[in-house]
SELOVO-725211 format. One line per 3 residues: number of its first residue (from 1); for each residue x, y, z of C-alpha. Coordinates in Angstrom, 3 decimals. Example, Ala and Ser with C-alpha at 12.3 -4.5 7.8 and 13.67 -1.06 7.14 Angstrom:
BEGIN
1) 12.300/-4.500/7.800; 13.670/-1.060/7.140
// end
This chain:
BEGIN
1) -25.935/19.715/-0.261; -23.846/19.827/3.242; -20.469/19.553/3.490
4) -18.662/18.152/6.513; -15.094/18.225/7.877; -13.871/15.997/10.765
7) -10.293/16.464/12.282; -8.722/13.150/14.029; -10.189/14.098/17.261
10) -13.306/14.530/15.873; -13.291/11.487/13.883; -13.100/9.702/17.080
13) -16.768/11.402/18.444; -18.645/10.792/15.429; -17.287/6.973/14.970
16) -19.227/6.507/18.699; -22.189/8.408/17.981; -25.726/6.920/16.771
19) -25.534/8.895/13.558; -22.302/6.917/12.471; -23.111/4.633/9.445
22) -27.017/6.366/9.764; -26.928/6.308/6.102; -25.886/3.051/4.859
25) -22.531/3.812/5.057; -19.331/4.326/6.812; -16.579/6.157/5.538
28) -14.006/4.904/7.979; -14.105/1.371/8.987; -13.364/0.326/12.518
31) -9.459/-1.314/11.384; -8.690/1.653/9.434; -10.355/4.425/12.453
34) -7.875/2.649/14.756; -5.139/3.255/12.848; -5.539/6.820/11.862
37) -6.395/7.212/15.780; -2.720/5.944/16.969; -0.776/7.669/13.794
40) 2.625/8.819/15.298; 2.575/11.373/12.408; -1.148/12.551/12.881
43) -2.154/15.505/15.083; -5.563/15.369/16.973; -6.467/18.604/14.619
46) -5.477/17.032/11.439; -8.449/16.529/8.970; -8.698/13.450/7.808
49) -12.440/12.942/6.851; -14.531/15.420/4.785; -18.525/14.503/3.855
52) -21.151/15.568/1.375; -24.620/14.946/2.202; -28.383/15.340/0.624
55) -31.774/15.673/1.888; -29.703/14.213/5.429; -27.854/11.256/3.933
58) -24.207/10.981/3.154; -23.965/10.581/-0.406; -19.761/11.175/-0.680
61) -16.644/10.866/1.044; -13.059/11.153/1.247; -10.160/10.254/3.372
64) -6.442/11.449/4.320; -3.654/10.146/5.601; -1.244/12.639/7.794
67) 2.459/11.608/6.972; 5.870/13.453/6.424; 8.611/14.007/4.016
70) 11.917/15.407/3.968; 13.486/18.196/2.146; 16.484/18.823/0.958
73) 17.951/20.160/4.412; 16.460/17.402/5.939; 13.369/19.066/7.606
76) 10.108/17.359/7.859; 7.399/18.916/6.479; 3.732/17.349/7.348
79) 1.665/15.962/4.630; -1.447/13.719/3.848; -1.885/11.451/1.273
82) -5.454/11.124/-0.551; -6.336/7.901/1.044; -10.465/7.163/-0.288
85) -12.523/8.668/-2.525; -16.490/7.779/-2.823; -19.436/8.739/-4.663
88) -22.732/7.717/-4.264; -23.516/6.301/-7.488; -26.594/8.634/-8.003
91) -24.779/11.372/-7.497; -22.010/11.040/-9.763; -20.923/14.124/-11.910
94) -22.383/16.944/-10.360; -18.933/18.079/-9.161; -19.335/16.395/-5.427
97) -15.492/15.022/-5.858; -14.428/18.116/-7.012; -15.881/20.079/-3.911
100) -14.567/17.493/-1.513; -11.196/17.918/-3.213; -11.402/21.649/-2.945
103) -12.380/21.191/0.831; -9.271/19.220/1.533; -7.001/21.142/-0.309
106) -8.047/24.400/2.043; -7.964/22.791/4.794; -4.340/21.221/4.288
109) -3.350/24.668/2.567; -2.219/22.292/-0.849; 0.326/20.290/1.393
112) -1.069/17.057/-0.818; -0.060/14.054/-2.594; -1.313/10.713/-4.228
115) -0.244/8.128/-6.498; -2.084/5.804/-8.744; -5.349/6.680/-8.207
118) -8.681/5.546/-9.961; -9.262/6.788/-13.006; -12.478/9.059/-12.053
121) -10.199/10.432/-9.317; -6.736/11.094/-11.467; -9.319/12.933/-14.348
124) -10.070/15.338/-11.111; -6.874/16.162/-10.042; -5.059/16.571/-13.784
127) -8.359/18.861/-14.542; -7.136/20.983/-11.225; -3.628/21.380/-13.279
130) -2.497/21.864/-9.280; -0.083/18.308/-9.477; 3.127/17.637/-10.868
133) 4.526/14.350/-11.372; 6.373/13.480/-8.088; 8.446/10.239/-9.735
136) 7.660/7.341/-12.005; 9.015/4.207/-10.844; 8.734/1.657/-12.986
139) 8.063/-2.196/-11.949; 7.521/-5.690/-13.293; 4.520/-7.693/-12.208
142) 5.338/-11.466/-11.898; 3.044/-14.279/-12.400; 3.767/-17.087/-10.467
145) 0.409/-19.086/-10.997; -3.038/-18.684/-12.893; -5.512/-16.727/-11.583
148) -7.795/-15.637/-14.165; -10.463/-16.107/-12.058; -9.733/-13.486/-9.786
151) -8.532/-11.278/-12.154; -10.725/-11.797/-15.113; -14.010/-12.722/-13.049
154) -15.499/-9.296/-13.946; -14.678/-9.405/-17.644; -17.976/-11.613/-18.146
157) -16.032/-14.963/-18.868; -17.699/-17.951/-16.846; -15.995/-18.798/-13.124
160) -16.089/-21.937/-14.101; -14.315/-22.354/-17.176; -11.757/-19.866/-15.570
163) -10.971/-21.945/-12.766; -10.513/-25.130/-14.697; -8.145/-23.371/-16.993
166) -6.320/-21.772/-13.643; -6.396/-25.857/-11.939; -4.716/-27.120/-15.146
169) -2.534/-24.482/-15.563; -1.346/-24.901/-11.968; -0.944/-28.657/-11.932
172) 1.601/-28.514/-14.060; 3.467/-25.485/-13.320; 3.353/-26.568/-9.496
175) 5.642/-29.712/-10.585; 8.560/-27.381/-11.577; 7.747/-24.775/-8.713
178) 8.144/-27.691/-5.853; 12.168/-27.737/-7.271; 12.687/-24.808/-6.208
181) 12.360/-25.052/-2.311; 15.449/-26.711/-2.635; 17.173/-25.223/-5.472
184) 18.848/-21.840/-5.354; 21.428/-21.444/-2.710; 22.395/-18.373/-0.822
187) 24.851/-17.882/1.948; 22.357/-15.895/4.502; 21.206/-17.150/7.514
190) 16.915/-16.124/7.213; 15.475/-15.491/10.627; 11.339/-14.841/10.640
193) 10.456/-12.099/12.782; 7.298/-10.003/14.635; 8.985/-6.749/14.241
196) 11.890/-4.675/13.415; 14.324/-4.527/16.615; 16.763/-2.716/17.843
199) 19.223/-4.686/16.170; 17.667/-3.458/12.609; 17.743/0.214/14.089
202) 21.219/1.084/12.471; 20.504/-0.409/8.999; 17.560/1.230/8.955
205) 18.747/4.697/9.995; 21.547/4.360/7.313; 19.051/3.473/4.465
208) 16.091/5.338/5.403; 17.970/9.017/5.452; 18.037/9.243/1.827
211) 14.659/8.461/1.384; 12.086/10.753/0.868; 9.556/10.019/3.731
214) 11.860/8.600/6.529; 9.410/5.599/8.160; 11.212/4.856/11.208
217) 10.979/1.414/13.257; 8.363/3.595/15.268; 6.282/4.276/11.763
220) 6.644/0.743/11.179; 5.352/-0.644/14.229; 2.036/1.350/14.182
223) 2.134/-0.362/10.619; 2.082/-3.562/11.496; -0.189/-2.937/14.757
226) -2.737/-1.369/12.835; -3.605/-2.702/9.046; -6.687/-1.899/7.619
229) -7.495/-5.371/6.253; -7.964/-8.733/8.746; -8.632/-12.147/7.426
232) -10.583/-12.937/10.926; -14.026/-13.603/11.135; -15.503/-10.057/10.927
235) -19.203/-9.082/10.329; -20.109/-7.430/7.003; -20.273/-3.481/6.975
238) -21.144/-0.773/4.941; -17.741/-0.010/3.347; -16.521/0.409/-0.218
241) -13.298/-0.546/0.125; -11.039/-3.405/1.069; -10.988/-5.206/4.821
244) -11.620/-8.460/4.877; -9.315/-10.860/3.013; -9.121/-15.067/3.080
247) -5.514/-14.485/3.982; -3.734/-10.910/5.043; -0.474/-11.356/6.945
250) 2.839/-9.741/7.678; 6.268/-11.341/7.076; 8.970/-10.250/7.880
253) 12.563/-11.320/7.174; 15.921/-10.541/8.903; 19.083/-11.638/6.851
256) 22.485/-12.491/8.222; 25.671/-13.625/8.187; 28.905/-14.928/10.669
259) 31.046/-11.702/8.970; 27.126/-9.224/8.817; 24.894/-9.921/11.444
262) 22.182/-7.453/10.232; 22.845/-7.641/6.057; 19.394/-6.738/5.052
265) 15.205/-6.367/6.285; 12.506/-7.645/4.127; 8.686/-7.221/5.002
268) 6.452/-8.690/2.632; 2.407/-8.299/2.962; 0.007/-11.347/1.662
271) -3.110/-10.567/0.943; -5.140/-13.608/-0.532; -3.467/-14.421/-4.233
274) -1.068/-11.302/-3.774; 2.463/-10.507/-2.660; 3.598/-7.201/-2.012
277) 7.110/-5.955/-0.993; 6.365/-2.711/1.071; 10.134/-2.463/1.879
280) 13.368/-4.515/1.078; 16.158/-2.820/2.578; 19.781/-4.558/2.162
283) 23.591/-3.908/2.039; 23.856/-5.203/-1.199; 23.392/-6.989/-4.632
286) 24.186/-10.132/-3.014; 21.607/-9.783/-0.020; 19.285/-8.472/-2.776
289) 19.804/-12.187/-4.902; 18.855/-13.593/-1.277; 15.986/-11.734/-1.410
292) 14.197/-12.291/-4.587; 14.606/-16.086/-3.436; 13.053/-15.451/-0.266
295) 10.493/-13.935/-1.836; 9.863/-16.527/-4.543; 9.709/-19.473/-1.824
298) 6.900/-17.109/0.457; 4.953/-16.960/-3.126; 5.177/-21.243/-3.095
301) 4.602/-21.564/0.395; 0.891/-18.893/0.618; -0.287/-20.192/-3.014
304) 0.179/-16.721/-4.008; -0.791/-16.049/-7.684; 1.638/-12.861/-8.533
307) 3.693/-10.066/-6.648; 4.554/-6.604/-7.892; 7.979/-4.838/-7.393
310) 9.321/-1.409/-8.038; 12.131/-1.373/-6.014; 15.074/-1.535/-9.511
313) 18.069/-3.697/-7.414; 15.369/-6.165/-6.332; 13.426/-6.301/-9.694
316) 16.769/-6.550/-10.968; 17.580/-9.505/-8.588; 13.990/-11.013/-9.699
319) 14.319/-10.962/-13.263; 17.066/-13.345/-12.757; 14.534/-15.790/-11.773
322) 12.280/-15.098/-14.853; 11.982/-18.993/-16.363; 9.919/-19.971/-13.109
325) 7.274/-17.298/-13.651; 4.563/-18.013/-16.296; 4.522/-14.176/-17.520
328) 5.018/-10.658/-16.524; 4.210/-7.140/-17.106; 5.210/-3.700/-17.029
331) 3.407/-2.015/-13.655; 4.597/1.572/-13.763; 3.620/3.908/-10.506
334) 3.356/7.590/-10.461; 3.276/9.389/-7.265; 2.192/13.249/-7.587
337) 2.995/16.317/-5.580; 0.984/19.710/-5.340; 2.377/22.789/-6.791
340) 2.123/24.221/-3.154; 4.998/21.930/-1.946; 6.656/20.713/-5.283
343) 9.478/22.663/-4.649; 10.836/21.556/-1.393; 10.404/17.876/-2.453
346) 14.088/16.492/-3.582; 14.099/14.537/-6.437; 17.132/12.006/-5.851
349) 15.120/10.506/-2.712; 14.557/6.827/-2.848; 10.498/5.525/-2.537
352) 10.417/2.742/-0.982; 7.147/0.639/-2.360; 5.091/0.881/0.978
355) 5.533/4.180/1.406; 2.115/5.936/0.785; -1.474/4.101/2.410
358) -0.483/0.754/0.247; 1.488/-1.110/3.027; -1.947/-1.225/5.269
361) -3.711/-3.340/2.645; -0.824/-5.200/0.228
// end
């Protein structure tokens, strides 16, 4: 067995060279390489890629992300989130994770975190007993539509008889959701737009300082630039995880009023059946109501099936608006920490839910 270690700028050589992909598979695909490459909070000598191979073949892989977060006296302190984690399937239990893990931990001298990892992968890390429960944020999961089909496909129930039950289900409940275009009122004037501008700068600046990782209108427009999933016409490649989609698309929101002319920023990611709220940031309860409508009428508009929220004032805001959704669900998150930087994390920070490698795939 040979293990490998790649920093950014290295990364960038071996993506052009023949042996790239030589064994069936690619650890980085060509969305996500682009994005690590133009990472304002990446250095060229991060490492970012580590790989196990046998007998010449890569058999295992996994994948950071550089980031920061801020302590109590407000210094940044670099960071990478776990970000991948594969294992040929062969090759499963004979401690290949556990070396890659140990790689990346050297090499990033324990300056690690992750949150809601695959099982396989959270077994690993608790049997380390090197993480500490960063924050549990608890969230509601809202069911706007059937979609057992997606999500009960693999459970060995026909497509068929899914999708019938999903069409029926939908026929009706689509009746009473087409009253609600019209229905709930709010006094905010909703303005669609690419980006976060200057004129968000301030709100953002205000809100973001007492959070614990700080992404900046800079952070966000690498973001939006560079997501990791496209629903254009791509060919297939050797990668195990998501980037390709029916639908994936950015929306984002600017709320205002006469008296407010920046009251509140919402960016919502759709990605085929999903909604996801990677940040909702507001100057009150009242732009927060505003919100959850918004957010409802995106949900008509893309056919989405269900959308999961963590933020408390918006799921606050949402639950308000519980008769129109056909169920939901507890969705708790945990996000852990390494003992090695545990104690300079602050604890009363908010998470916003896009911070972490989520808001690149919804």
């Amino acid at each position: 067995m040979d293990l490998k270690a790649y920093t950014l700028d290295e990364l960038e050589s071996y993506a052009g060279s023949p042996d790239y992909g030589s064994s069936g598979i690619i650890p980085v695909s060509p969305l996500r390489l682009h994005s690590y490459l133009h990472n304002p909070r990446a250095e060229k000598t991060d490492h970012v890629l580590f790989e196990m191979y046998h007998a010449g073949r890569l058999v295992a892989y996994r994948t950071l992300l550089p980031d920061e977060f801020f302590d109590r006296q407000d210094r940044a302190h670099r960071f990478a989130w776990f970000s991948g984690n594969y294992v040929d399937p062969g090759f499963r239990r004979m401690g290949i994770s556990t070396r890659l893990f140990q790689l990346a931990e050297d090499h990033w001298e324990g300056r690690l975190m992750y949150t809601n990892y695959a099982p396989a992968s959270r077994a690993l890390y608790d049997r380390t007993d090197r993480f500490r429960v960063l924050a549990k944020r608890n969230g509601k999961r809202y069911y706007l539509r059937a979609a057992s089909r997606e999500l009960l496909s693999r459970k060995g129930i026909p497509g068929s008889l899914l999708h019938g039950a999903d069409q029926l289900i939908n026929q009706i409940h689509d009746k009473k959701l087409a009253r609600f275009q019209s229905d709930p009122v709010h006094p905010f004037t909703v303005e669609v737009i690419d980006a976060p501008g200057r004129d968000l700068e301030s709100l953002l600046a205000e809100k973001q300082a007492k959070s614990l990782f700080r992404r900046d209108r800079k952070v966000f427009e690498w973001i939006l630039q560079y997501p990791w999933v496209t629903d254009q016409k791509h060919e297939s490649i050797p990668y195990h995880f998501s980037y390709r989609a029916s639908l994936f698309k950015n929306r984002l929101l600017m709320f205002s009023t006469p008296e407010l002319p920046v009251a509140g920023f919402l960016w919502m990611v759709i990605h085929d059946k999903r909604l996801t709220v990677p940040y909702a940031i507001s100057t009150g309860t009242e732009t927060e109501h505003a919100m959850a409508v918004e957010i409802i009428r995106s949900m008509i508009h893309d056919d989405c099936a269900y959308t999961t929220l963590r933020e408390h004032s918006l799921v606050s805001q949402m639950n308000r608006f519980r008769s129109w959704f056909l169920a939901r669900r507890g969705m708790p998150q945990l996000i852990f920490v390494h003992d090695k930087i545990a104690g300079l994390v602050p604890a009363d920070r908010i998470i916003y839910d896009g911070d972490g490698d989520v808001v690149f795939t919804g």
